[in-house]
N, C-alpha and C positions, 0 to 999 in steps of 0.2 A: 719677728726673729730675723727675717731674709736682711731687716735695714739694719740689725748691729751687728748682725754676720761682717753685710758689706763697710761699717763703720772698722770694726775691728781690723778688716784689712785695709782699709783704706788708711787706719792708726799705723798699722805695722810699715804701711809705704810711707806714709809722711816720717814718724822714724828714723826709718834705714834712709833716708834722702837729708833730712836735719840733721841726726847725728852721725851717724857713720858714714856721709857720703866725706871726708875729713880727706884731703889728698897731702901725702908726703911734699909734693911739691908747691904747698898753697904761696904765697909771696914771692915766685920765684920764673922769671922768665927764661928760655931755652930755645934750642934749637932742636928742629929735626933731622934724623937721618932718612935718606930715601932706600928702601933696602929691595927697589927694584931696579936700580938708575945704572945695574950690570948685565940687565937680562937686554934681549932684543927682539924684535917682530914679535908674532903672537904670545911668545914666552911673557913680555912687558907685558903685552894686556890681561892676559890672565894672569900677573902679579899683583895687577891694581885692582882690577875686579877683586880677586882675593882679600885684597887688603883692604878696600871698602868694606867689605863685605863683615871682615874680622874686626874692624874696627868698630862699627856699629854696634855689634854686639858685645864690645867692653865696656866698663864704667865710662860716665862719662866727666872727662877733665876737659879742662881748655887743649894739653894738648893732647889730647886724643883728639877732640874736633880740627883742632889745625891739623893734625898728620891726616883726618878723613879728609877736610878739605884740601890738603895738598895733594893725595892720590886721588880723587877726584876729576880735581886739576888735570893732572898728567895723563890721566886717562882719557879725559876728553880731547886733550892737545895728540892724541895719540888716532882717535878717530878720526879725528881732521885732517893730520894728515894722510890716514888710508882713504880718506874718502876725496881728498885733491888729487890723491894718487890714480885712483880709481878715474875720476875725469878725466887727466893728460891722458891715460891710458885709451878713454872711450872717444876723446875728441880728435886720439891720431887713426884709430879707426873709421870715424865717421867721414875725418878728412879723406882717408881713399876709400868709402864709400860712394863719397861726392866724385871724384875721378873715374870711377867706375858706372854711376851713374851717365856722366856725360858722356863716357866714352859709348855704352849700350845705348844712349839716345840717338848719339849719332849714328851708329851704326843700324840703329831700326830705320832712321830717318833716311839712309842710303837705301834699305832693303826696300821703305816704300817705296820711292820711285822708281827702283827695278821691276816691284811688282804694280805699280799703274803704267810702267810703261808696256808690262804683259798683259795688263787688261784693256787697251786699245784694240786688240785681237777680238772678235766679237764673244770668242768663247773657248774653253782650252779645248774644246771637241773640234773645233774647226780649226784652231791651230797645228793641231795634231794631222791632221786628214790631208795640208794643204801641203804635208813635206812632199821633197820630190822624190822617195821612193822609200821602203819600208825601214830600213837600215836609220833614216831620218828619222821618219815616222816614228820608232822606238826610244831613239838620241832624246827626241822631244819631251815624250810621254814619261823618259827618268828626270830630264831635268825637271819638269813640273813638277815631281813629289819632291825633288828635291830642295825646290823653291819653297815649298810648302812647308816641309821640314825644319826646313832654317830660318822662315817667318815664325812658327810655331815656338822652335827652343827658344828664339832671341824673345819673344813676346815674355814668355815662361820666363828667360836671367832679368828681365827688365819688370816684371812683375813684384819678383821673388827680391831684387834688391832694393827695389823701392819700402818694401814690407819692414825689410831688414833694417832699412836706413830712418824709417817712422819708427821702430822698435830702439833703436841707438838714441836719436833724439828725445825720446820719453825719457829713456834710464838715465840720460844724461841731464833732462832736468827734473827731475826725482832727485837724482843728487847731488845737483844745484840746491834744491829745496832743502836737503836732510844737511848740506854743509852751515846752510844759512845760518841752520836750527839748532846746528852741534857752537857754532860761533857765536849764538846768542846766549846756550846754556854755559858756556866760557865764562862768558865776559859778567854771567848773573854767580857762579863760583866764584870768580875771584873779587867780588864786590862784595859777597856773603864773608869772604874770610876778612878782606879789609874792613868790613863792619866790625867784625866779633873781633879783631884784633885792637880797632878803636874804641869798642866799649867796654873791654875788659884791661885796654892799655897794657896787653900783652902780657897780665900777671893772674898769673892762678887764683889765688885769694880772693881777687875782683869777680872773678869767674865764677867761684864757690857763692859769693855772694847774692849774687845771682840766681844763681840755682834755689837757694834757700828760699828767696822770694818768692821763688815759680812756685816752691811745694806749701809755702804756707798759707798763699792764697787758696790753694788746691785745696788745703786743710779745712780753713775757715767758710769757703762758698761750699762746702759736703759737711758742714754741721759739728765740727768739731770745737768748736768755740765756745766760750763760756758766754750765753746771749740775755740781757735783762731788758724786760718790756718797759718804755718811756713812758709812750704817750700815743697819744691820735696825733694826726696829722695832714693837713690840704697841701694841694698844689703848690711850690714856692714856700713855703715855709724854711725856715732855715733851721737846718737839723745836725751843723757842727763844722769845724773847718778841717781843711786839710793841713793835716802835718807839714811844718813850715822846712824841714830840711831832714838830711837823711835821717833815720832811726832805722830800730829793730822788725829785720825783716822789708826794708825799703832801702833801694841804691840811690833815692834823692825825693823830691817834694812832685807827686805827682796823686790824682785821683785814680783810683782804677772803678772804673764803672761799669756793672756784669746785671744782666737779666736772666732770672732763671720762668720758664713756662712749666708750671707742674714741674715733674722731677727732669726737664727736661733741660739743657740751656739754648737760650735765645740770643739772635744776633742783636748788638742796640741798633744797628742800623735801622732796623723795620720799625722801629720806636719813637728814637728821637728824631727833633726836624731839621730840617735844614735850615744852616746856619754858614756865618761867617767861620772861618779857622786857618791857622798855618801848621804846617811839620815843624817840629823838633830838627828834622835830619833832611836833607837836600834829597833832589828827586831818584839821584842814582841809588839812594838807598831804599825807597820804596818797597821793592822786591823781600827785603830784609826784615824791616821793620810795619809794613803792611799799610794801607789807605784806608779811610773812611770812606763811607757813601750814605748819609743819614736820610732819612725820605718819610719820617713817620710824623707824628702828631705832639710827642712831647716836648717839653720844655726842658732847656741841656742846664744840669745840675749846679755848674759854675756861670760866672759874671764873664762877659767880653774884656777883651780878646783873649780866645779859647785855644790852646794851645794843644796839639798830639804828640803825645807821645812813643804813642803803638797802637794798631787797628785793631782792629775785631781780624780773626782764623789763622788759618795756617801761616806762619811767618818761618823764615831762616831761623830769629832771633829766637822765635818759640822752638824750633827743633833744638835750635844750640844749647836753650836752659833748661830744657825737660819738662814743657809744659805735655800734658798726656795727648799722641799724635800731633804733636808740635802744632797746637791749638793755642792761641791766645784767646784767653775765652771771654773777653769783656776789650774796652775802648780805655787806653792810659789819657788822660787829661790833664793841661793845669788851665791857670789862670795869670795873666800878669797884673790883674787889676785888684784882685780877693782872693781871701783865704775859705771865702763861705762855701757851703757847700747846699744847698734848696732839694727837697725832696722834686721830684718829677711829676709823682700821681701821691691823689691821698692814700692813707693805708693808716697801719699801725707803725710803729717804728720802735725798730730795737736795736739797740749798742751791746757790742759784741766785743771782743779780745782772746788771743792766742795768744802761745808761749811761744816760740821758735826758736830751734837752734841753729848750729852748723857757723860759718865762719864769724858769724854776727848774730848772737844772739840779743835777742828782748821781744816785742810783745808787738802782735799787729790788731789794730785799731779799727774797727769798722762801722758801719752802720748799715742796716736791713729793713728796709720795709716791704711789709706784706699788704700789696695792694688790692686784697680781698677778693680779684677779678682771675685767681690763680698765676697770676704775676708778683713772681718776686724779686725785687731790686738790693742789688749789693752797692754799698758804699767803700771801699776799702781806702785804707791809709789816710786815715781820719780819725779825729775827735767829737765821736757822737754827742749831742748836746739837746 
């Protein structure tokens, strides 16, 4: 009962994400307004915060995510410069710290050799005793405390500013570090938006289409596919080709390759082995579209040279198209040399298909083996055979 409960909502999500995810504005590229670019100092930041914040929680379109990514943006360019600010601020401090500093060194530095040139006396008891009459004798006996006194405070300002000046230098590179960190997360926002802006070529319907893909996989790998048992199958066996160019529910000709452990999903990393391969997208885009790192034991589904599409976990690109916790949950693959597609591990094998809708409707093609070892392999965007 608990797995058609969770079938049933997980119907009603794929659903409302196929059909009714449908944007007035699909085909159709635009600009944004900034509708914090009148506010100033704290008022700005807490406009962006706000607007992240709301925007997140609306539908998501292409340009919802470019208006998230551009307040973003601005909010980070907006820390950076409080916290440059913050610097000159601490570094004109620390500059008459350092003045301050030297000036109490030297002045301790004079006090000692007034008082070694008072400790040549054998002792201040006998200094005092040797005045020439009591009037002296007492003259003596205030200046010493008062020697004393003003060795004591100067020790004390020369102590307390050095503290002060170790305490400056910390905060100062602390936020060194936090600039560094705010300039790194910049420069990964505005590469995230240049990506989504490249791969949707700045038109909503691209965008949608997209999306469609995310949920239908989402669909097909939680069972909602209509699935028919082939055959047995070994290692290397060839069990269908990959769809040679875009169709229903696929933005172009790619493998998507997903391990489930029990009802659990598994990374292919820990699986497959390592191999030769290249990106699809140059390295500044990484961030976006995610890396591999294969280190297991299996044999990679496709013929050399092995091409990536998209990594295994958390990606920009999976936040942007609504994969659940912006989780890409399998390795996009092709091939420049075949269409074949080779089981991994023996098992049974079964060919599957979905309906899908939303910008581009038609039917996603998969193939599943169950490798008996509670390992289950997804084939997607494929012709089981």
């Amino acid at each position: 009962m608990k797995n058609n409960a969770k079938k049933i909502l997980l119907s009603i999500f794929i659903v409302t994400q196929l059909f009714f995810g449908v944007n007035l504005f699909r085909g159709t590229t635009f600009a944004i307004d900034d509708p914090c670019s009148s506010k100033s100092g704290q008022d700005k930041v807490s406009c962006y915060d706000n607007q992240v914040n709301l925007l997140n929680s609306q539908a998501k379109t292409l340009a919802n995510q470019i208006a998230q990514y551009d307040a973003q943006i601005n909010l980070t360019q907006l820390k950076i410069s409080d916290t440059e600010a913050k610097i000159q601020l601490l570094g004109g401090r620390i500059d008459q710290l350092e003045i301050s500093l030297i000036s109490l060194t030297q002045a301790f530095s004079a006090r000692a050799i007034e008082t070694y040139k008072l400790s040549r006396f054998e002792n201040s008891f006998v200094y005092i005793l040797t005045a020439s009459d009591l009037s002296e004798a007492v003259s003596r006996f205030h200046y010493l405390q008062r020697v004393q006194r003003e060795d004591t405070n100067l020790m004390e300002k020369l102590q307390t500013a050095q503290t002060v000046y170790k305490g400056q230098k910390t905060d100062q590179e602390t936020l060194q570090s936090q600039l560094i960190s705010q300039k790194a997360q910049l420069d990964q926002q505005k590469a995230a938006k240049a990506s989504l802006l490249a791969v949707t070529q700045n038109n909503e319907s691209i965008f949608a289409k997209l999306r469609d893909e995310a949920a239908a996989e989402l669909a097909a790998v939680s069972g909602l596919g209509k699935e028919t048992f082939m055959r047995d199958v070994n290692t290397g066996d060839v069990i269908g080709n990959i769809i040679s160019s875009a169709s229903g529910c696929s933005s172009g000709r790619h493998l998507h390759f997903e391990v489930h452990q029990g009802d659990s999903l598994a990374n292919p990393n820990d699986y497959l082995s390592q191999t030769s391969f290249s990106y699809s997208y140059s390295s500044d885009q990484y961030g976006y579209f995610g890396q591999i790192s294969p280190h297991g034991s299996w044999p990679w589904p496709i013929e050399q040279p092995i091409i990536i599409n998209q990594g295994f976990g958390q990606t920009g690109y999976g936040k942007d198209v609504g994969y659940p916790g912006g989780v890409h949950a399998g390795i996009d693959m092709d091939s420049d040399s075949s269409t074949q597609v080779k089981a991994v591990h023996s098992g049974k094998l079964y060919g599957g298909a979905i309906q899908c809708g939303g910008a581009f409707p038609g039917t996603l093609y998969y193939a599943k083996v169950d490798n008996g070892d509670g390992n289950t392999v997804w084939y997607l965007h494929m012709i089981p055979q």
